[in-house]
MARVEX-874747 format. One record per residue (C-alpha): residue in three letters; x, y, z. Coordinates in nm, 4 decimals. Layout:
N
+---------+----------+----------+----------+
! residuo !     east !    north !       up !
+---------+----------+----------+----------+
!     ALA !        X !        Y !        Z !
...
+---------+----------+----------+----------+
This chain:
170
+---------+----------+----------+----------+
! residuo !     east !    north !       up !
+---------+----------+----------+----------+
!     UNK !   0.1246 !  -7.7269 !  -5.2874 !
!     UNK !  -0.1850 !  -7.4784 !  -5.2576 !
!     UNK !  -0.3640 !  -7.7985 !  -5.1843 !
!     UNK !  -0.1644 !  -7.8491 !  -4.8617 !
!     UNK !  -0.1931 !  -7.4860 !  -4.7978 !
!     UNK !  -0.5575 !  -7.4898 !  -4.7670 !
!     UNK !  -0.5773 !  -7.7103 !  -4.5952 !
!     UNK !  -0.3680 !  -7.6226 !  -4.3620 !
!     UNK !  -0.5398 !  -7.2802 !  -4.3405 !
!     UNK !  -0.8926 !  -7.4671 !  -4.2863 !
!     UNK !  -0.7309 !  -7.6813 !  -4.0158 !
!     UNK !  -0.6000 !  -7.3324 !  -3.8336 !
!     UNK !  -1.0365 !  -7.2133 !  -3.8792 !
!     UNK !  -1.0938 !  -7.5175 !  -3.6939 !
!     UNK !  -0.8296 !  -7.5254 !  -3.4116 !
!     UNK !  -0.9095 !  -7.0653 !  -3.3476 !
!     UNK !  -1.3155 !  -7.1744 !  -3.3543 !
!     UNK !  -1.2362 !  -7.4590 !  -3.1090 !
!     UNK !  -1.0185 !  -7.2258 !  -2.9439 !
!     UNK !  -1.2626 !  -6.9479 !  -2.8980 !
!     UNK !  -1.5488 !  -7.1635 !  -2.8466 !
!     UNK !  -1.3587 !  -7.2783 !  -2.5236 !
!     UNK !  -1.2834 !  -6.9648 !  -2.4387 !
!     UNK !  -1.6544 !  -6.8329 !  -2.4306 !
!     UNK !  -1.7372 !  -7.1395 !  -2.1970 !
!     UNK !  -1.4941 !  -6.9753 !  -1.9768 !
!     UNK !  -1.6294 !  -6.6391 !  -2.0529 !
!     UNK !  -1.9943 !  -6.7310 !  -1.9779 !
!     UNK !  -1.8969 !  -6.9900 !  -1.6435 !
!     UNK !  -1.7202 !  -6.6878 !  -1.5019 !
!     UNK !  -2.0501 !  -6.4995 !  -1.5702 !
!     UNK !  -2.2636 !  -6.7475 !  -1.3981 !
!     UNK !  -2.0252 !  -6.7746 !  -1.0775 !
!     UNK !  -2.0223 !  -6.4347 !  -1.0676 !
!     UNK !  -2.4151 !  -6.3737 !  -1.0258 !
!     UNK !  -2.3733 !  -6.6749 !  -0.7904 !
!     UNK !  -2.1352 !  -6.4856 !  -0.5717 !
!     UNK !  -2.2868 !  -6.1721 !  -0.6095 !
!     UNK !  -2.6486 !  -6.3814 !  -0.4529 !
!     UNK !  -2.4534 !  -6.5799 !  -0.1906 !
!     UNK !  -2.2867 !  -6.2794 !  -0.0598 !
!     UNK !  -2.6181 !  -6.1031 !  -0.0246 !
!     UNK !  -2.8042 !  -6.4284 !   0.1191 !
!     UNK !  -2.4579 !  -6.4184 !   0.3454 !
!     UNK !  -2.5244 !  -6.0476 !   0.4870 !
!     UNK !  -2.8842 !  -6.1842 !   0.5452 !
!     UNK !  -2.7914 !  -6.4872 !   0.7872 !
!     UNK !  -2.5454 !  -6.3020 !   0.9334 !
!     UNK !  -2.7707 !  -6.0113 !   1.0374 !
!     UNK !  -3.0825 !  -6.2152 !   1.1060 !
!     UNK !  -3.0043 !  -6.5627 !   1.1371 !
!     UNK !  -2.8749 !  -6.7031 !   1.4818 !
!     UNK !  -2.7032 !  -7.0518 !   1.4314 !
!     UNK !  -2.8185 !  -7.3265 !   1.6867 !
!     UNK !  -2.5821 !  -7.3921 !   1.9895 !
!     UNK !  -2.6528 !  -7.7630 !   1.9267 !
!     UNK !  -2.5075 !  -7.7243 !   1.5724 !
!     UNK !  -2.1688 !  -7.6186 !   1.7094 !
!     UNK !  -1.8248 !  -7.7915 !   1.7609 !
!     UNK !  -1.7641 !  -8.1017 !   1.5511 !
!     UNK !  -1.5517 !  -7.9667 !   1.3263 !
!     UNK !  -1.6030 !  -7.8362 !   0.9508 !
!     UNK !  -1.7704 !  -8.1707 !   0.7850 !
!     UNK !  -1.9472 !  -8.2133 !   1.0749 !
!     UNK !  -2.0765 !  -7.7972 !   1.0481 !
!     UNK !  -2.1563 !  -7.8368 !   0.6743 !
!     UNK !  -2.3448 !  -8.0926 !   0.7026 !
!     UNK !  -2.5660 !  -7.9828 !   0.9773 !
!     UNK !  -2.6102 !  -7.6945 !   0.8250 !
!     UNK !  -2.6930 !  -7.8191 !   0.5540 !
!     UNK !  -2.9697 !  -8.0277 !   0.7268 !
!     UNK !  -3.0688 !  -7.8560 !   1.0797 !
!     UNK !  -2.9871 !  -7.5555 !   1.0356 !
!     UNK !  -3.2327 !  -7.2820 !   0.9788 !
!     UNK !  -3.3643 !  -7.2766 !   0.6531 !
!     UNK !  -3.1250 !  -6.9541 !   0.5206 !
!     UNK !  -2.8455 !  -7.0925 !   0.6725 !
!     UNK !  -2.9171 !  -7.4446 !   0.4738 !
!     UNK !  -2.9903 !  -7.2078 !   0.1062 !
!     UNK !  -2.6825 !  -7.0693 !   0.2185 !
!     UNK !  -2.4620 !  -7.3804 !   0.2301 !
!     UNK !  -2.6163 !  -7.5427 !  -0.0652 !
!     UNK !  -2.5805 !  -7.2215 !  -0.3091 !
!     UNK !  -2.2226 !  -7.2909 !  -0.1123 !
!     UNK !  -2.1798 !  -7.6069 !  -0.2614 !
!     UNK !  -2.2815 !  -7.5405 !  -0.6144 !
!     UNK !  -2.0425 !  -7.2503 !  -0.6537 !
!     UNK !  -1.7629 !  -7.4964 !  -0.5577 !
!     UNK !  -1.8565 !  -7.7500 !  -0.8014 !
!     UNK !  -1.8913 !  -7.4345 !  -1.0541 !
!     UNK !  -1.5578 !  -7.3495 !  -0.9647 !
!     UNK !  -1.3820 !  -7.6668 !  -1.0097 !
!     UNK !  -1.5288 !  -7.6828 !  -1.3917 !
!     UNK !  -1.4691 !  -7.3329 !  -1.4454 !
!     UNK !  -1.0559 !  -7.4134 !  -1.4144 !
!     UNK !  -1.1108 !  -7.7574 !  -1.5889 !
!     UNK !  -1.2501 !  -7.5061 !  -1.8618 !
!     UNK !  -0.9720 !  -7.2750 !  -1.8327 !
!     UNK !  -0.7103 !  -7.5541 !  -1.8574 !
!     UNK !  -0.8719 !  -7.6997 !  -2.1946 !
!     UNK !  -0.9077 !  -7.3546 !  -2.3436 !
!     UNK !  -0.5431 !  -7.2720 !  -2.2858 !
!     UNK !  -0.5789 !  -6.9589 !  -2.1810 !
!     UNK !  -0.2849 !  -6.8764 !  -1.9366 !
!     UNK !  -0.4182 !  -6.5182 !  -1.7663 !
!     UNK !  -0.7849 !  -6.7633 !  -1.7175 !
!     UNK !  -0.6367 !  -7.0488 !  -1.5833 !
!     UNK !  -0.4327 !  -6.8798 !  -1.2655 !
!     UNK !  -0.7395 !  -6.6368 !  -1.2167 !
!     UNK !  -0.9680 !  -6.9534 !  -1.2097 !
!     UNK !  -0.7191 !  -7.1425 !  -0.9741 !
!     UNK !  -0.7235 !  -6.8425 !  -0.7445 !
!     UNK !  -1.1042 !  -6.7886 !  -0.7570 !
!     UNK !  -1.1350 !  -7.1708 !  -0.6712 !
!     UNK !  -0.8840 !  -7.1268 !  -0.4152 !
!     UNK !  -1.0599 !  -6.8317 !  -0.2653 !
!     UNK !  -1.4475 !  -6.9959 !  -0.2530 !
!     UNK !  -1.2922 !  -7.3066 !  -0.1239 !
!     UNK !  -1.1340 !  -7.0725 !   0.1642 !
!     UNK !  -1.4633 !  -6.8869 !   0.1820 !
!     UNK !  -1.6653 !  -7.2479 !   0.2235 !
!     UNK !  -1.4163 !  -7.3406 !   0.5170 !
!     UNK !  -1.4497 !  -7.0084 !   0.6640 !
!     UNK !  -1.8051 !  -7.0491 !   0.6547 !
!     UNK !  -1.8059 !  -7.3985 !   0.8354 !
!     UNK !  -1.5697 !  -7.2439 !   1.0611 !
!     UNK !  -1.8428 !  -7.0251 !   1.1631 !
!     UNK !  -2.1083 !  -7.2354 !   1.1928 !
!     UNK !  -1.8664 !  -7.4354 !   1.3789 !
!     UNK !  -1.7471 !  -7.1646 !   1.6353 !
!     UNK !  -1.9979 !  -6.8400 !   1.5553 !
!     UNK !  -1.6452 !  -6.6456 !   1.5393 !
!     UNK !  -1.7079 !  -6.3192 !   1.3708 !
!     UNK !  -1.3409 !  -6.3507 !   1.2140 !
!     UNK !  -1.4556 !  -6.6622 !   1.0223 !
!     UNK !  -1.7458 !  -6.4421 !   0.8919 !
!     UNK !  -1.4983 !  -6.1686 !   0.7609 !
!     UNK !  -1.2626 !  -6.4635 !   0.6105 !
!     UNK !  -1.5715 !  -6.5544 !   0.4591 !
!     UNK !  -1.6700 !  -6.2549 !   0.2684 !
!     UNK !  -1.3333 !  -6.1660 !   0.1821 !
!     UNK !  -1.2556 !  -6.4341 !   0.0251 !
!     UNK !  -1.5895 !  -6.4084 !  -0.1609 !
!     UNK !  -1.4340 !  -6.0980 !  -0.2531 !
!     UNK !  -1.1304 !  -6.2491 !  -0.3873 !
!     UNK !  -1.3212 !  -6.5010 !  -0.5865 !
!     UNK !  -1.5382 !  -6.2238 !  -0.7453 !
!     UNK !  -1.2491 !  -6.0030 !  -0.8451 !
!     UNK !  -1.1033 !  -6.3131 !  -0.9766 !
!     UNK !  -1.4132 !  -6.3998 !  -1.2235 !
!     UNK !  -1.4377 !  -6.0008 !  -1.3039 !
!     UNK !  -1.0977 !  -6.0558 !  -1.5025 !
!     UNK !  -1.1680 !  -6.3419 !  -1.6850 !
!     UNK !  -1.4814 !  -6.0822 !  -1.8226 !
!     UNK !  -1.2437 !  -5.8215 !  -1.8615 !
!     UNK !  -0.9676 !  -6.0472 !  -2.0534 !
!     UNK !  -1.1942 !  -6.2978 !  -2.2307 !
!     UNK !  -1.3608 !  -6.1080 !  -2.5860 !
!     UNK !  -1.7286 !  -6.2446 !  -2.6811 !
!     UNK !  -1.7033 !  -6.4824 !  -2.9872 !
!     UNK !  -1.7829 !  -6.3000 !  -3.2411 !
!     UNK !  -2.0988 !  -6.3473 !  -3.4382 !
!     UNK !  -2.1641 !  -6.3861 !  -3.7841 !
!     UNK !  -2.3505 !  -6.0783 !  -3.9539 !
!     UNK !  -2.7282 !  -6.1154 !  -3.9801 !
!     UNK !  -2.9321 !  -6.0082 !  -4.2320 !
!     UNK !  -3.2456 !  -5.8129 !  -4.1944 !
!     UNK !  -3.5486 !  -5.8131 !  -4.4822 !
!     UNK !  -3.7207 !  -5.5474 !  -4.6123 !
!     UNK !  -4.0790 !  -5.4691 !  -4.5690 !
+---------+----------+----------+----------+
């Protein structure tokens, strides 16, 4: 019987490791988008203040806007797009990360925040698209959103902790 109990105890070690391991690849992924965010909104501010988009890259639609400004577009304006990109990929792993680590208050916060830089990326081809300055407000907003978003999965996620180290004498 203790037999069975150990081992039952180790097998609880493993699953609460695997558990918080999970948990600080949530932890450190929210991290990362956030300094991404943080960067893109800042590189944002910068096209919008000193960056004019083409004429020619207008109308098409939003594919048809990402993509040229991803290739014609001034060279900001491309940065812009492709740091775009990347934090959309980010944020699709970032809930596939929340949904294995079965965290419940991680996984809505990272379905929002991926909701929210998907609306921002939209808003952003919108504006390409149209130069609206209401697609650039959607578009930092919602960056907004997203960042707030990322901020709780800090607040609610706890480092893992690490074992004790030992220091020599000299």
């Amino acid at each position: 019987m203790t037999n069975d109990m150990s081992e039952t105890a180790v097998a609880r070690q493993v699953l609460a490791r695997d558990r918080a391991g999970r948990q600080d690849g949530v932890r450190k992924t929210s991290l990362g988008l956030s300094i991404a965010l943080l960067v893109q909104s800042a590189l944002g501010m910068w096209v919008n203040l000193y960056i004019t988009v083409p004429k020619r890259d207008q109308g098409g639609g939003v594919p048809a806007a990402v993509g040229r400004a991803l290739s014609s577009g001034p060279a900001a304006l491309a940065l812009h797009a492709g740091i775009g990109l990347v934090i959309v990929i980010g944020s699709v792993a970032l809930v596939a990360r929340a949904i294995q680590a079965r965290h419940r208050v991680t996984i809505v916060t990272s379905l929002v925040s991926l909701l929210a830089v998907a609306g921002a990326a939209v808003s952003g081809a919108t504006f390409v698209n149209t130069g609206t300055d209401g697609a650039s407000l959607g578009m930092a907003l919602l960056t907004a959103v997203a960042l707030l978003c990322l901020l709780v999965n800090l607040y609610v996620l706890q480092p893992s902790p690490q074992p004790p180290t030992t220091q020599g004498t000299s």
